[in-house]
ZAGU-629888 format. One record per residue (C-alpha): x, y, z; residue in one letter. Coordinates in Angstrom, 3 decimals, always signed. Each point is the difference from the previous one (the first is absolute). Layout:
! residues N
x	y	z	torvo
X	Y	Z	a
...
//
This chain:
! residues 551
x	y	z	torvo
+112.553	+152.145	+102.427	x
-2.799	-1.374	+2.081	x
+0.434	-2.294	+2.449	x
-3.143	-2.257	-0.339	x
-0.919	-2.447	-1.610	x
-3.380	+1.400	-1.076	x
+1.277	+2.191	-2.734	x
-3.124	+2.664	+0.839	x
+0.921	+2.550	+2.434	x
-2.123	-0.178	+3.665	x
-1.032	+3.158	-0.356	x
-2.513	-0.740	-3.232	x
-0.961	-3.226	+1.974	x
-0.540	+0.868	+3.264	x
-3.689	+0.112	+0.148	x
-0.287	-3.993	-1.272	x
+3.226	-1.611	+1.143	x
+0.848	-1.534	+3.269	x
+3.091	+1.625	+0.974	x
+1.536	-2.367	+2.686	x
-0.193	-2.534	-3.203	x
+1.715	+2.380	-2.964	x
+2.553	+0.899	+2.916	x
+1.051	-3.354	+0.435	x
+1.084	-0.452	-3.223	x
+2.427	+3.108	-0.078	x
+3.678	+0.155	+0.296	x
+1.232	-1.944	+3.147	x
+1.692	+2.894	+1.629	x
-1.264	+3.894	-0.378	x
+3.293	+2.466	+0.018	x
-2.597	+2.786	+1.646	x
-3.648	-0.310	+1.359	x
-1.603	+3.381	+0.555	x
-2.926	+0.358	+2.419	x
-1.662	+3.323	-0.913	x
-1.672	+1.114	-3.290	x
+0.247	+3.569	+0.034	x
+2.114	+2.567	-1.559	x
+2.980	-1.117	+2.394	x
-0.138	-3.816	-1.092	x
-0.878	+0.894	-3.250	x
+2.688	+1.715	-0.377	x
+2.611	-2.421	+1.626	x
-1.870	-2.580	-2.146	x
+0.860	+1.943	-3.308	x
+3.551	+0.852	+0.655	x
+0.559	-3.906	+1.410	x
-1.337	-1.517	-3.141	x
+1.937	+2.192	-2.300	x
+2.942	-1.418	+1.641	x
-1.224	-3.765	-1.268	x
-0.604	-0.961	+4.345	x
-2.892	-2.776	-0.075	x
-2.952	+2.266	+1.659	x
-3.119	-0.229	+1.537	x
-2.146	+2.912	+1.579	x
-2.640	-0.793	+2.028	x
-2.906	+2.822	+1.401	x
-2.332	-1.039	+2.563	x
-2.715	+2.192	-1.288	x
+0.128	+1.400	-3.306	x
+2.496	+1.396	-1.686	x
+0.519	+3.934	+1.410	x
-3.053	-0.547	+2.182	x
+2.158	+1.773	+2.968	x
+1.699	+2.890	-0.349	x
+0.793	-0.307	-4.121	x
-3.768	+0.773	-0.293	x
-0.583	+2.885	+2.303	x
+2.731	+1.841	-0.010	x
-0.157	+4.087	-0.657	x
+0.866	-0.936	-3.979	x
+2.913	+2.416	+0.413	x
+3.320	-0.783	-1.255	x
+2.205	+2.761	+1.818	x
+3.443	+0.741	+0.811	x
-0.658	+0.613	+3.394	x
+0.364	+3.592	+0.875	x
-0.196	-0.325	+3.942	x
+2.947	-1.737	-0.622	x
+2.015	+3.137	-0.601	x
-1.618	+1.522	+2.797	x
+1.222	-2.695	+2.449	x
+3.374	+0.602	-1.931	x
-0.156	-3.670	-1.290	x
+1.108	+1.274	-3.742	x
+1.351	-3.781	-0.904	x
-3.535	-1.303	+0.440	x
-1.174	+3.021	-2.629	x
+2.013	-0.880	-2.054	x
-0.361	-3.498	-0.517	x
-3.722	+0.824	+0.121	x
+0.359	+2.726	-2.776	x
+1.684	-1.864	-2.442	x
-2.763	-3.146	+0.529	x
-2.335	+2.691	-0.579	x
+1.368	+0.886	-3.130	x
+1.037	-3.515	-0.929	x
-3.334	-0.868	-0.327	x
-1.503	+2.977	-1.371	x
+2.396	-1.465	-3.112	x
-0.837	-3.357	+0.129	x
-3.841	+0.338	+0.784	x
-1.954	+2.642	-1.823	x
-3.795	-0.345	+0.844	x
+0.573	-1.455	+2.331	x
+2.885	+2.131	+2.246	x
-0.231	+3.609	-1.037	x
+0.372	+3.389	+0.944	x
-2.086	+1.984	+2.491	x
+0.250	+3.684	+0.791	x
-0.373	+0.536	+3.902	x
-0.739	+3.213	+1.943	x
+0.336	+0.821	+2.993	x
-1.892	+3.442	+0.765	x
+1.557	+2.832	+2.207	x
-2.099	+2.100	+2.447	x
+1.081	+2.724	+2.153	x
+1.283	-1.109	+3.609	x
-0.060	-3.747	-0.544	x
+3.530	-2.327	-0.853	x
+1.263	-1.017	-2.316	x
+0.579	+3.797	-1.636	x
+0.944	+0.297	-3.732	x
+3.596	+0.583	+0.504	x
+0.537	-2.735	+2.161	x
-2.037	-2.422	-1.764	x
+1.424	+1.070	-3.519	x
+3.613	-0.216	+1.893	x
-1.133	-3.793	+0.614	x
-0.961	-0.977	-3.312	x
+3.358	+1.372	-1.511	x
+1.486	-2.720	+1.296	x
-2.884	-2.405	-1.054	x
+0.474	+1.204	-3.548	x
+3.684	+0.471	+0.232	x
+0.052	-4.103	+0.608	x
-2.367	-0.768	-2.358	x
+2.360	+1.428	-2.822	x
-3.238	+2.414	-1.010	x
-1.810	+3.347	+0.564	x
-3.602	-0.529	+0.984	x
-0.525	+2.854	+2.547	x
-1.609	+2.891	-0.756	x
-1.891	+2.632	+2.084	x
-3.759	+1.084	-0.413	x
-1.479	+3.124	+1.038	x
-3.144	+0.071	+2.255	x
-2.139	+1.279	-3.340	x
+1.760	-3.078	-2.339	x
-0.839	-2.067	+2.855	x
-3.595	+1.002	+0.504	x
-0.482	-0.793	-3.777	x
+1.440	-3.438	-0.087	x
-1.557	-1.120	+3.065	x
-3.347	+1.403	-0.126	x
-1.687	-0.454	+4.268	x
+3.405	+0.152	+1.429	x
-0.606	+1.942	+3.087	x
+1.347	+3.380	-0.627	x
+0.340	+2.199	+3.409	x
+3.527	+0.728	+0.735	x
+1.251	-1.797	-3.090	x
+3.649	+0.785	-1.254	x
-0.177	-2.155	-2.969	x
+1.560	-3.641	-0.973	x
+3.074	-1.432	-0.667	x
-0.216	-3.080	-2.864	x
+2.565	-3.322	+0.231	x
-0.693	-3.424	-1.819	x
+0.134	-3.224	+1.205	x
-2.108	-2.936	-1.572	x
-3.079	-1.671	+0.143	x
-0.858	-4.137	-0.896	x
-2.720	-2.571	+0.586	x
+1.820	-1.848	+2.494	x
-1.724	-3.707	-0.309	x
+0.587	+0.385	-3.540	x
+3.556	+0.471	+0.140	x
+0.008	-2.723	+1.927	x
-1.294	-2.009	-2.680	x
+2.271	+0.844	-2.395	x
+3.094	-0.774	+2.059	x
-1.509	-3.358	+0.765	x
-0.796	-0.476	-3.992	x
+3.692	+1.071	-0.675	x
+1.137	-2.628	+2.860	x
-2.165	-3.124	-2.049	x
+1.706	+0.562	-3.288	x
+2.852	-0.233	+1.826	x
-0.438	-3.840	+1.517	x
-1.553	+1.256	+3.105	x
-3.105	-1.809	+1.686	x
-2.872	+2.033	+1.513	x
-2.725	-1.201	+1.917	x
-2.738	+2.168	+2.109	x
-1.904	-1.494	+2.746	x
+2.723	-2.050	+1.601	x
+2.127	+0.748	+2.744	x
+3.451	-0.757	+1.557	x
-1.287	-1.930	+2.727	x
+3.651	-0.536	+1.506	x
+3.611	-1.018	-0.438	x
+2.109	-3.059	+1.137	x
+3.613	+0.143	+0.881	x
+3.214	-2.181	-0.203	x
+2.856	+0.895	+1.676	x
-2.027	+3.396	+0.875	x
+0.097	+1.002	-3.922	x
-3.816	-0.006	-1.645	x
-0.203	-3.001	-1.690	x
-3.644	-0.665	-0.772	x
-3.023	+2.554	-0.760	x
-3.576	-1.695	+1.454	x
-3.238	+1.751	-2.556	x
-3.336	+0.180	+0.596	x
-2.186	-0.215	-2.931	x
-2.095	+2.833	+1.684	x
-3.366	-1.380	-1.829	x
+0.216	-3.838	+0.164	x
+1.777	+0.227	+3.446	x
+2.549	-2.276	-1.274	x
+3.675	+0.037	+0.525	x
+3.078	-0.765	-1.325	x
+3.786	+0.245	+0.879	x
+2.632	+1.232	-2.082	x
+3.884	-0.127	-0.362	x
+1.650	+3.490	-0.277	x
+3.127	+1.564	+0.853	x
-1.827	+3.421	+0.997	x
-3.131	+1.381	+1.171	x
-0.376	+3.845	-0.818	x
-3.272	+1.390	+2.911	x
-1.332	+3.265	-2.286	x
-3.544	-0.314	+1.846	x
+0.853	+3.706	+0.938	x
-2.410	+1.019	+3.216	x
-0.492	-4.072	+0.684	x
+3.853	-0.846	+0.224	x
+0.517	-0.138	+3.508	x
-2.843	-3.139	-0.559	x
+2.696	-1.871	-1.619	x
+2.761	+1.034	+2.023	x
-1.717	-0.517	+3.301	x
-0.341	-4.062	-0.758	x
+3.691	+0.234	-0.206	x
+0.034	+1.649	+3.716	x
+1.142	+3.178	-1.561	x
-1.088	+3.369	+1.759	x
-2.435	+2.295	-2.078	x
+0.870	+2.839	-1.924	x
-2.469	+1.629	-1.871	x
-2.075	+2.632	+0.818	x
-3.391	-0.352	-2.063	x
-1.765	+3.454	-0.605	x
-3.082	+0.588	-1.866	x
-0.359	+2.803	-2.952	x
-3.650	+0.374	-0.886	x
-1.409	+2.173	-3.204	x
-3.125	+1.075	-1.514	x
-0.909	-0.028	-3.668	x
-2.401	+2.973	-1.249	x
-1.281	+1.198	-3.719	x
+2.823	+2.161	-1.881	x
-3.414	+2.007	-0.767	x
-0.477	+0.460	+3.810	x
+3.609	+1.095	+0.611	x
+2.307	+0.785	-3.073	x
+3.415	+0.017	+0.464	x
+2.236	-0.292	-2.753	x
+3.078	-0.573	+2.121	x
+1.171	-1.851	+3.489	x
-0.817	+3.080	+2.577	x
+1.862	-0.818	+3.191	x
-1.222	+1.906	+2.510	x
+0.802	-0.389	+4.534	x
-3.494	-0.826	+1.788	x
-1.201	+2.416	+2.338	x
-0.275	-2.247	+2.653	x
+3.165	-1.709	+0.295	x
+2.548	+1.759	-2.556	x
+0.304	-3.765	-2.140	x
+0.413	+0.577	-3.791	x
-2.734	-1.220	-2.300	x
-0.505	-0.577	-3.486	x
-2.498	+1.269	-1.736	x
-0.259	-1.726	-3.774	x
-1.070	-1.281	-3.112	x
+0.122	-3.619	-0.527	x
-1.781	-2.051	-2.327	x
-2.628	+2.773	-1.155	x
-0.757	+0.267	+3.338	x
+1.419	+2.459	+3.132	x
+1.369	-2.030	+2.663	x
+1.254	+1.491	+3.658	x
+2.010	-1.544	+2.263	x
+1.774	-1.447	+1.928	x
-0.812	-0.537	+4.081	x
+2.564	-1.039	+2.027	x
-0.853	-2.476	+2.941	x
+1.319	-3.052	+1.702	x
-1.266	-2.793	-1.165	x
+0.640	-2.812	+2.155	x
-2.333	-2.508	-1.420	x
+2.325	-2.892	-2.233	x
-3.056	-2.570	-0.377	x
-0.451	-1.058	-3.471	x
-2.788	+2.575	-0.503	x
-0.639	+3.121	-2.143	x
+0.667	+3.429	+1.789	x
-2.751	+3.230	-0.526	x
-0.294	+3.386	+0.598	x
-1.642	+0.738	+3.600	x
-2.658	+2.640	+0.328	x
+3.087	+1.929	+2.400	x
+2.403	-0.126	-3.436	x
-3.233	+1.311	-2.413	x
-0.643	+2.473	+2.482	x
+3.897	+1.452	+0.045	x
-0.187	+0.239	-3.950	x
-3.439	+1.661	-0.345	x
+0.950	+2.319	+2.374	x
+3.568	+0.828	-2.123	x
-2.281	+0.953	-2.702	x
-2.732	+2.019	+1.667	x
+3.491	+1.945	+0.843	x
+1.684	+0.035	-2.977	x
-2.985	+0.150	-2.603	x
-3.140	+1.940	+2.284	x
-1.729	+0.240	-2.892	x
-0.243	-3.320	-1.585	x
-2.169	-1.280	+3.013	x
+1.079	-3.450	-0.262	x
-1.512	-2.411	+1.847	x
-0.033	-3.955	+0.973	x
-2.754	-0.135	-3.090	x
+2.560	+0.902	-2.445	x
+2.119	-2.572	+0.874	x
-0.275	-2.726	-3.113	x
+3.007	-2.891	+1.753	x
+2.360	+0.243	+2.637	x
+3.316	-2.202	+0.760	x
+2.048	-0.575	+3.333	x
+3.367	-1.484	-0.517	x
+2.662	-1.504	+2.315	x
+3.556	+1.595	-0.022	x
+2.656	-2.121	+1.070	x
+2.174	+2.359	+1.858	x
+3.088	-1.384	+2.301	x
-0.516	+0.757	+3.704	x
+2.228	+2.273	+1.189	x
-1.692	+0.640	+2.918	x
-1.392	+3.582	-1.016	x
-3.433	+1.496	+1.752	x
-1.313	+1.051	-3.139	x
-0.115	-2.778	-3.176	x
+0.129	+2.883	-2.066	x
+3.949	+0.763	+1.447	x
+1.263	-3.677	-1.042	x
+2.361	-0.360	-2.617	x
-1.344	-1.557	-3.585	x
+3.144	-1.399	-0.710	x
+0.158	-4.134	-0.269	x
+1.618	-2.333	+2.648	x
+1.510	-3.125	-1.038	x
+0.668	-2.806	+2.554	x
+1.528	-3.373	-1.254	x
-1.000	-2.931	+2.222	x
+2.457	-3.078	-0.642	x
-1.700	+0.267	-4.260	x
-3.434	+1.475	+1.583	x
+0.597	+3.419	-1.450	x
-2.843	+2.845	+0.804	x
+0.108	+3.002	-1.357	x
-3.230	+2.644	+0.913	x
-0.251	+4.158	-0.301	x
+1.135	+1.655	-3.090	x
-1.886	+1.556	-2.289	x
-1.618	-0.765	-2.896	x
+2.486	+2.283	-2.286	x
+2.699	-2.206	+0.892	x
-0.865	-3.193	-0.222	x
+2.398	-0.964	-2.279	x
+2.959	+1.165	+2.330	x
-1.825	-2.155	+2.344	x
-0.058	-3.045	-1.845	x
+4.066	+0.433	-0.703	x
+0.462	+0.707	+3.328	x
-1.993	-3.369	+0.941	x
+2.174	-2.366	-1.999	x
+2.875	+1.766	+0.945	x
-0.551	-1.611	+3.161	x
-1.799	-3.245	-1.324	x
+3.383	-0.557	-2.150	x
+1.573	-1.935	+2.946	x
-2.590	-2.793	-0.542	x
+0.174	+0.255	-3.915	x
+3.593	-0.705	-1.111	x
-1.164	-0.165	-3.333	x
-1.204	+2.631	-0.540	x
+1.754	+1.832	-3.305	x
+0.453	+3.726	+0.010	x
-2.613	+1.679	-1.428	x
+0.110	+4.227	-1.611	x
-2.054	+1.752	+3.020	x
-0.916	+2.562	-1.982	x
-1.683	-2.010	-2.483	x
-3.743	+1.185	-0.931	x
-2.499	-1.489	+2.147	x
-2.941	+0.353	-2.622	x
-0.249	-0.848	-2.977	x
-1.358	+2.353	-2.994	x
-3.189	+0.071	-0.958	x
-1.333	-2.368	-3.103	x
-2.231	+2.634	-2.104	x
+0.382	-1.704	-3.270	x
-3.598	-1.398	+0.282	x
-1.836	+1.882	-2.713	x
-3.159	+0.836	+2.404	x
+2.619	+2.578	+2.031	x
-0.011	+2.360	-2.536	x
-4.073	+0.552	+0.390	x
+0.643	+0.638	+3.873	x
+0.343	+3.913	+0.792	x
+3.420	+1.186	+1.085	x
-0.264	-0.110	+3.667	x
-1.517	-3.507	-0.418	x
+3.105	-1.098	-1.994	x
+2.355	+1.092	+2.913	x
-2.383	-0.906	+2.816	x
-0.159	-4.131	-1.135	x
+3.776	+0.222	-1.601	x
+0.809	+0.838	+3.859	x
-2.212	-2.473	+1.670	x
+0.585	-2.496	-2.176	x
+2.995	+0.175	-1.799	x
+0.937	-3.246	-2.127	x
-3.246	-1.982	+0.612	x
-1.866	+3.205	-2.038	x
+0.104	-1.558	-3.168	x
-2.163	-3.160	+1.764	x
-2.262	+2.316	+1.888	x
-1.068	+1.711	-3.484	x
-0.443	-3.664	-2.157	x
-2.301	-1.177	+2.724	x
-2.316	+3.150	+0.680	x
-3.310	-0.531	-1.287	x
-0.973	+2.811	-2.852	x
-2.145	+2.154	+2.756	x
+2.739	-0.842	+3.233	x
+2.384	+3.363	-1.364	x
-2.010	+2.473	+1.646	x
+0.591	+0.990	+3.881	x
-2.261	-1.146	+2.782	x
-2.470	+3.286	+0.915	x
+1.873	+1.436	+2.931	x
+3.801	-0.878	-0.654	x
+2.604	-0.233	-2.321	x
+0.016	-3.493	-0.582	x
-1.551	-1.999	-2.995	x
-2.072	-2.751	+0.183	x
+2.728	-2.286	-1.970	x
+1.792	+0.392	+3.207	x
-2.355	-2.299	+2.199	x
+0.231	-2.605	-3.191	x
+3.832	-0.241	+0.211	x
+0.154	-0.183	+3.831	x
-2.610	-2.225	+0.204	x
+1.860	-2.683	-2.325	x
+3.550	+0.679	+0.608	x
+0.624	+1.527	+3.426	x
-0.893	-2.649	+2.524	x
-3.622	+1.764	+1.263	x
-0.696	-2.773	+2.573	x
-3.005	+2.522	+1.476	x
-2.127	+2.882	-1.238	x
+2.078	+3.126	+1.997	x
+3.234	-1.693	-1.354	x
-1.479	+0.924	-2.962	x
-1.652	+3.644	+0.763	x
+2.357	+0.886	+2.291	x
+3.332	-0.653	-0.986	x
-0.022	-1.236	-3.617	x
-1.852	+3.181	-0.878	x
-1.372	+2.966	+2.416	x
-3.036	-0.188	-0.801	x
-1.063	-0.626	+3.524	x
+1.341	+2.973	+1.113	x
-1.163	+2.215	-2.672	x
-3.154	-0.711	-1.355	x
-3.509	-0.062	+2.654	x
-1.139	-3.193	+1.589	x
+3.315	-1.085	-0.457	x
-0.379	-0.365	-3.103	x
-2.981	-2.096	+0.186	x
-2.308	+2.463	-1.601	x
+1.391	-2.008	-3.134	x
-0.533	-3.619	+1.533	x
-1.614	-1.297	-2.796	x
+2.660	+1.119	-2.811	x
+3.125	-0.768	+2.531	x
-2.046	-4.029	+0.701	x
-0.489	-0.103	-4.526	x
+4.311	+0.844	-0.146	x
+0.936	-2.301	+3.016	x
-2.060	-2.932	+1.078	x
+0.692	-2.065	-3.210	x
+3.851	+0.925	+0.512	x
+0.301	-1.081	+3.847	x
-2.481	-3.105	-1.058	x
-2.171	+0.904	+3.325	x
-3.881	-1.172	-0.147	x
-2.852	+1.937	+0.484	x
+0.262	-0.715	+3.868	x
+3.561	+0.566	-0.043	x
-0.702	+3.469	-1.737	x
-2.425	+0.944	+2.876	x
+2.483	-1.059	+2.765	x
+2.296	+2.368	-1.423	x
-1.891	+2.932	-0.008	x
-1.175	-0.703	+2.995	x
+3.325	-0.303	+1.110	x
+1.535	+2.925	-1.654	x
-2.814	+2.319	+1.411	x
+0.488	-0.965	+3.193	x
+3.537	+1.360	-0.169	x
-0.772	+2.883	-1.651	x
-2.343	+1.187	+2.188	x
+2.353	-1.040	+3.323	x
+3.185	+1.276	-1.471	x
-0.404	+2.339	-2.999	x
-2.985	+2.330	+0.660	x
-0.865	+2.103	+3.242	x
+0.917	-1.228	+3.499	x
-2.204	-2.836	+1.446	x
-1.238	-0.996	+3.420	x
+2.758	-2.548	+0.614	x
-0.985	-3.157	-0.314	x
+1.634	-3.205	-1.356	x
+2.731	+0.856	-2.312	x
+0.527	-3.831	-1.284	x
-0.939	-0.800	-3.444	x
+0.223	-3.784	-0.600	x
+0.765	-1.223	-3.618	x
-3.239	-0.147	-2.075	x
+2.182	-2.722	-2.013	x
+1.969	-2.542	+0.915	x
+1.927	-1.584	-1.843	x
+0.348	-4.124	+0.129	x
+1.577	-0.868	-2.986	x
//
């Protein structure tokens, strides 16, 4: 049941409508106001509407922008978990993992992972194959298997050979992050919930020290306006001691930057995740394909910058993974020129005062303020347990609240009754079922005849851009190549090798004029170039609005 009066949902209006006006008309008092947009709030936001709470999520940015968008795309049941003898954290992870595997395919699936052997260096086969017994033993399935140094040569062609014992094989799985995001947010709509990107929980009043009142900034007009709710839910994940500190609350999250490089599958094939320990520094990194593409990743660095600006890859963290793969592929000669995108995301990881970021737990912290509840770390396999575990605590402010079956699905199943599915090829049909489940049937009735073949470079098709564009709240041009699709980080330029097919899908959707159009790309370049390509001199990393919005 929506709680406006508008009957059409913010998030197909937000580019035209003044928000501090359609939020004045809403329901008097909000049960739960949700500062955060990511997979965390989405998440909270899904399981809080299917319990008929009056909801509104708010994102400063755009929706996943943080985190949600840059991410390692791995949904895993946490293995170093076992290691640290943590086995109720695998588990929960595990069955998440599988969970949506079920619920999600396309869009959650399977990956085989390796993790080659050589002669002197830990982890050994026996111990490492000792390790995953337990991994599969919790999972409820057998995915480990051993490869010989021959098998192993074949199915990773380059793999450094000298000293090599062989590989041992595990699964865990692999997503598009932002668009899982999505979904959950879609799921969280049809459910009464209202979404808005590009406006911010600009603080909370208090009577008798409860929260009583949410102040939001309309983060493109400037405007403001308060609100009456019983709870305010902080899932701004690395930004949440922000929040928490105009409350006079003492920090708690760590921040620590994971950078990674996108190359051409025809440059370096690999047909599974190879996980293999830097030379430098003994880390684990992934090696694997994503998207078409082979991506490697992730750094691991303290990133102690919270302003309200994108984070990149510095020449330091390109360096590190270059030199990974001069080691572990000599002959591949991979250099900076083969590198087609890069991404640098912030981890929100709860201080426990460890040298090394890379040694703090990835658990999640909840702290309930007197009905400001934060919650920050986790993982992105377990957001759902998250969200439960966030109005677990919230349910002191929400008496009403009626019980609700936790283990309920969070996604729906996909709509493929549209007669144009059947023309897609197979992994086509599971790749949009998964990313966009229900809303399917709508994304095939409005792509044009030509829009249901893929964009040169990635997997997604050019009908994509169409239904973003009109249905997903695309306030800017990297909302839109970015996060909606990947484009950005898949195809050259940015994408923008195709600016004059992506302007024909889009500019008559978002209504922008000619000028606007230019402003955008303008804009969009700009933060490709600072944020998503090689390492810059550092300048200036503010990118003002190229629209803002009045009315």
């Amino acid at each position: 049941m929506k709680q406006c009066e508008n009957t059409s949902d913010l998030w197909d209006v937000r580019r035209s409508t003044n928000i501090v006006a359609r939020l004045s008309t809403c329901a008097q008092t909000w049960d739960l106001v949700i500062a955060g947009g990511g997979i965390t709030g989405a998440g909270i936001a899904r399981e809080a509407a299917r319990r008929g709470l009056r909801v509104l999520l708010v994102e400063r940015q755009d929706f996943a922008w943080g985190t949600s968008s840059r991410s390692s795309k791995m949904v895993h049941g946490g293995l170093r978990y076992i290691a640290q003898g943590d086995i109720k954290t695998t588990l929960h992870s595990v069955r998440e993992r599988e969970r949506l595997m079920r619920e999600a395919p396309g869009l959650v699936d399977q990956m085989p992972y390796i993790m080659p052997h050589y002669k002197g260096r830990f982890p050994g086969p026996k111990i490492f194959g000792l390790l995953l017994m337990v991994y599969d033993f919790l999972a409820g399935k057998r995915y480990r298997k051993f490869h010989n140094a021959t098998e192993l040569s074949k199915m990773l062609p380059g793999l450094a050979t000298e000293g090599l014992l062989g590989g041992t094989e595990f699964a865990d799985a692999v997503t598009d992050d932002s668009r899982l995001v999505m979904r959950v947010l879609h799921e969280a709509i049809r459910d009464g919930a209202e979404v808005i990107n590009y406006a911010a929980v600009a603080g909370v009043e208090r009577i008798d020290g409860k929260v009583s009142a949410v102040h939001i900034t309309d983060e493109l007009t400037g405007e403001r306006i308060t609100l009456s709710t019983n709870a305010v839910v902080n899932a701004t994940g690395a930004w949440a001691d922000v929040l928490r500190a105009q409350e006079g609350e003492q920090a708690q999250i760590r921040p620590a930057r994971g950078s990674h490089i996108v190359l051409s599958a025809e440059k370096l094939p690999v047909p599974v995740s190879l996980t293999v320990l830097h030379p430098q520094d003994q880390r684990p990194i992934f090696v694997y394909p994503w998207e078409g593409r082979t991506v490697v990743g992730t750094t691991d660095l303290d990133h102690p910058d919270t302003s309200n600006t994108e984070a990149s890859m510095t020449q330091q963290e390109l360096d590190y993974l270059l030199a990974l793969l001069a080691h572990q592929y000599p002959d591949a000669h991979i250099t900076s020129n083969d590198v087609i995108s890069s991404w640098a995301g912030v981890r929100p990881l709860v201080s426990s005062g460890a040298l090394n970021p890379s040694k703090e737990k990835r658990d999640h912290s909840i702290w309930d303020d007197q009905g400001l509840v934060t919650v920050s770390g986790g993982k992105l396999t377990t957001f759902r347990l998250i969200a439960l575990d966030v109005l677990n605590t919230a349910k002191a402010y929400l008496p009403d609240m009626p019980d609700q079956d936790d283990d309920a699905a969070v996604l729906a199943p996909a709509d493929t009754s549209h007669p144009r599915f059947s023309v897609l090829t197979p992994q086509q049909q599971r790749r949009l079922g998964g990313h966009y489940g229900s809303d399917l049937n709508q994304l095939l009735a409005e792509a044009e005849e030509n829009e249901l073949s893929e964009v040169p470079g990635s997997c997604a098709l050019w009908a994509e851009l169409r239904w973003a564009a009109a249905h997903e709240s695309v306030v800017h041009l990297d909302d839109l190549l970015l996060r909606r699709t990947r484009i950005g980080l898949l195809v050259e330029d940015g994408g923008m090798i195709f600016e004059d097919r992506i302007r024909a899908i889009c500019q008559p959707l978002l209504a922008w004029s000619d000028t606007q159009w230019q402003q955008e790309a303008s804009r969009y370049r700009e933060i490709w170039h600072q944020h998503y390509s090689l390492p810059v001199a550092e300048t200036s990393t503010t990118v003002q609005p190229a629209l803002v919005r009045t009315a």
